[in-house]
N, C-alpha and C positions, 0 to 999 in steps of 0.2 A: 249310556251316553255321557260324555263328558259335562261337566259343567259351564254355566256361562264363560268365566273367568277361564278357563280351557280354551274354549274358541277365541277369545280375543285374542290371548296369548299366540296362536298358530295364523301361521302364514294363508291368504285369501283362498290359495286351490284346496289346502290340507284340509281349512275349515267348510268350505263347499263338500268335499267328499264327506267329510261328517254329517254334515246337515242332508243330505239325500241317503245317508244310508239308516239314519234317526227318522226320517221319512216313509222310510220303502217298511222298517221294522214297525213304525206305527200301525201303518195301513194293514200287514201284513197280519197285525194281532186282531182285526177286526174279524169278529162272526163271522161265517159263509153266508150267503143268503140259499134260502130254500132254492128245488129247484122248478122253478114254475114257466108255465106255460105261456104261451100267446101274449098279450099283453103286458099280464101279471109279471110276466119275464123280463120284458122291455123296460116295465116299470124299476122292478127291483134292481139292473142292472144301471138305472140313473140314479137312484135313490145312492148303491154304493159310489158310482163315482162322485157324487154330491160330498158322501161324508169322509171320502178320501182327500179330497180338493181342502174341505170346511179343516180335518184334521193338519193336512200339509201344509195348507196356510199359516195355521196359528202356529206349528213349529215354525216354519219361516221367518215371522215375525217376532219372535224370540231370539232366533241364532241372528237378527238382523240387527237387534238391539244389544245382543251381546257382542256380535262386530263392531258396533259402534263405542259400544262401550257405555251406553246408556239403560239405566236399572232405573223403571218406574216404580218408586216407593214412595209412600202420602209421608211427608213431610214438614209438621206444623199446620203453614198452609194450602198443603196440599200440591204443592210444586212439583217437577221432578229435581232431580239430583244428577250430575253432570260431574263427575271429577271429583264430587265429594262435596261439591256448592250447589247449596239451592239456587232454581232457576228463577224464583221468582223473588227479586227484593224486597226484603221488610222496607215498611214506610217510616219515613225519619223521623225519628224522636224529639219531640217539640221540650223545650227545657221554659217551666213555669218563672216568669223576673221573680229577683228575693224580693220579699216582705219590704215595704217600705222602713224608711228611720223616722219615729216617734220623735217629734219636736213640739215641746209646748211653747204656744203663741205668748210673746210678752206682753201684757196688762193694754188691752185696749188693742192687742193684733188681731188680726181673723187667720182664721186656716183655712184652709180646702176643707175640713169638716164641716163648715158651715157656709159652704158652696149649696145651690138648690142640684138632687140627687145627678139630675142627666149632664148638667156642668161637669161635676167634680168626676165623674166618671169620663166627659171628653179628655178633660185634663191628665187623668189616673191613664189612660189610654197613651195619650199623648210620652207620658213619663215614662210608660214601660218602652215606647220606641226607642225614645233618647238615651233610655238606659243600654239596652242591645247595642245601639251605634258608640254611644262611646266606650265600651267595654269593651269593642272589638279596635277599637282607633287607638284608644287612649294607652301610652306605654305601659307593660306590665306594672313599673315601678307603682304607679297609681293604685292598684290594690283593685277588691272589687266594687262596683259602682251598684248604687240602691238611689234610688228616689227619696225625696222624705213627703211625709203627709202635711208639712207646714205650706209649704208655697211652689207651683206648678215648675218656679225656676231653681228651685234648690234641690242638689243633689249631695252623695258622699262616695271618695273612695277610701277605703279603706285596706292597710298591708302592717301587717307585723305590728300590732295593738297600735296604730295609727294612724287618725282619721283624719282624712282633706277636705274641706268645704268645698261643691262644686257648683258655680252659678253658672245657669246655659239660659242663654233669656232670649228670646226672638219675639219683639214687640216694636209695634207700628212705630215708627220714625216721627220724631218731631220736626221743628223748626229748627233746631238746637243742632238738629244731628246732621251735621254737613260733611261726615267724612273718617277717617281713622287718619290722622296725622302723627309721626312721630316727633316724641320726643323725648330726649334723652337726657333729661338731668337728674339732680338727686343722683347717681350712680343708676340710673333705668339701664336699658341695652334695649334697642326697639330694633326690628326687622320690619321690611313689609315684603309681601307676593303677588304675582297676583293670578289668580285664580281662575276657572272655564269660565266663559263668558265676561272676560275683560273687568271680572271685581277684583276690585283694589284691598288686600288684607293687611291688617297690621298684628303682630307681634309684638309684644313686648315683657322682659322680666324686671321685677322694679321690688327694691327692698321696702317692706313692710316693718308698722310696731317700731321698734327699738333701729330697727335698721339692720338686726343682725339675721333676719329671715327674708325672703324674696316670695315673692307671688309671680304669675306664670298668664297673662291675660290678650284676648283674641278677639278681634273687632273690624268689624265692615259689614258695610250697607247691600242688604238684598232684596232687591224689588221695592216693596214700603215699607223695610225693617229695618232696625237695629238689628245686629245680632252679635253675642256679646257672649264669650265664655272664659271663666275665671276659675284658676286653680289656687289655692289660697296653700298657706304653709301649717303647718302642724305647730301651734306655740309650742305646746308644754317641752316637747322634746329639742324641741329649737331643727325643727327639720323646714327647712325649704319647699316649695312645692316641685315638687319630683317629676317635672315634666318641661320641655323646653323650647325656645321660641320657634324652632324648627319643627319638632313634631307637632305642634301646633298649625300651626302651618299646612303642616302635610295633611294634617286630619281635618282641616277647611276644607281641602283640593277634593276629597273623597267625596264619590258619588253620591254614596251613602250620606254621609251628612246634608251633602247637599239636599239630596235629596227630602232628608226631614225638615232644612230650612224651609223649603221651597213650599213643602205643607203647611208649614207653620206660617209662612207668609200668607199665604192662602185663603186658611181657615185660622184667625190668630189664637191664643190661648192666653195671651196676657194683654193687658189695656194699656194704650198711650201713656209714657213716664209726664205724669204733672207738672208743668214749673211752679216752684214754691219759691213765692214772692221772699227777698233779703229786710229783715227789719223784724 
């Protein structure tokens, strides 16, 4: 009898005549039965049609999987195989956030290390969101984004041995906070958008230090919050912050962001900005 891959190859009548004459030769090899009497007879003459039928079947169902072209073989998890692709999907591979960035606190700062345990774990929670959301928002040029273990609002991205301050801060709105207005002096360049649900965003890039590097920062009120994200420039190399009032913008309008705003409004993870009295 040919092999699987033989019948697939052959056209439906061809492969039929094969499979009934691999049929008739199966059956054909079985024992005689005795030849008995009366019942005994009756009996033995169902017992072979039984193991005629039971063998005829199971070739059937072979040349039927070879017509089809499907070969059940245990495959890892035990799938079949179809074409040469398992049929059953591996489950997606979850990708653990990098390590935070080690920041020690300046003389009299506190850190999230000395948060009490279930806090600093909300917060550490919190961080790995923000990190996913903006690694996938934030322009390549930005490098890869880590959280730091200093403060729930500070982040970094880093690209080619340099590193960007990232603040993302979403904290309860004061009295103070009436709005994102632009303005454009100093050499600033302010945009505004405005975003789902009728908020008002601002953009703005505005030179920094010396004046000869620019920063990259994002601002409008959600719900009871400020929300406030700032790409700062690279001194030592005299690099700009590598990200612009536009994709800024764009990466406000994102679901996804929103999305984490809308938690963070929610449930907050930073405390109300103080006014600290002038004098």
């Amino acid at each position: 009898m040919g092999t699987n891959e033989d019948l697939h190859e052959l056209p439906d009548d061809r492969a039929a005549l094969l499979l009934r004459d691999a049929m008739d030769r199966t059956t054909a090899d079985l024992p005689p039965l005795p030849d008995l009497v009366g019942p005994a007879r009756a009996q033995g003459r169902r017992r072979k049609a039984r193991v005629r039928v039971a063998v005829g079947g199971g070739a059937l169902v072979v040349a039927a999987l070879a017509l089809a072209g499907v070969v059940a073989l245990p495959a890892g998890g035990g799938g079949p195989r179809t074409g040469g692709v398992t049929g059953v999907a591996a489950p997606p591979s979850s990708t653990a956030p990098p390590p935070p960035v080690h920041l020690e606190p300046s003389p009299g700062q506190s850190s999230m290390a000395d948060l009490p345990a279930a806090e600093r774990t909300r917060q550490e929670d919190f961080q790995n969101r923000a990190v996913g959301v903006l690694q996938g928002l934030l322009p390549p040029s930005v490098g890869t984004v880590r959280r730091t273990d200093l403060s729930v609002r500070l982040y970094q991205g880093a690209k080619d041995d340099k590193a960007f301050v990232i603040i993302f801060s979403v904290r309860p709105a004061g009295p103070a906070d009436t709005g994102s207005p632009c303005h454009e002096a100093r050499g600033e360049v302010c945009k505004k958008a405005t975003l789902p649900g009728g908020i008002e965003a601002t953009a703005t890039t505005a030179p920094v230090n010396d004046g000869n590097v620019t920063e990259t920062r994002l601002s409008f009120r959600y719900g009871k919050s400020k929300v406030s994200l700032v790409v700062s420039p690279h001194d030592a190399s005299t690099t700009s912050a590598p990200v612009t009032n536009d994709q800024l913008l764009d990466l406000a309008g994102s679901p996804a962001f929103l999305d984490l705003i809308k938690s963070a409004d929610a449930d907050p993870v930073e405390e109300q900005q103080r006014a600290h009295p002038a004098g």
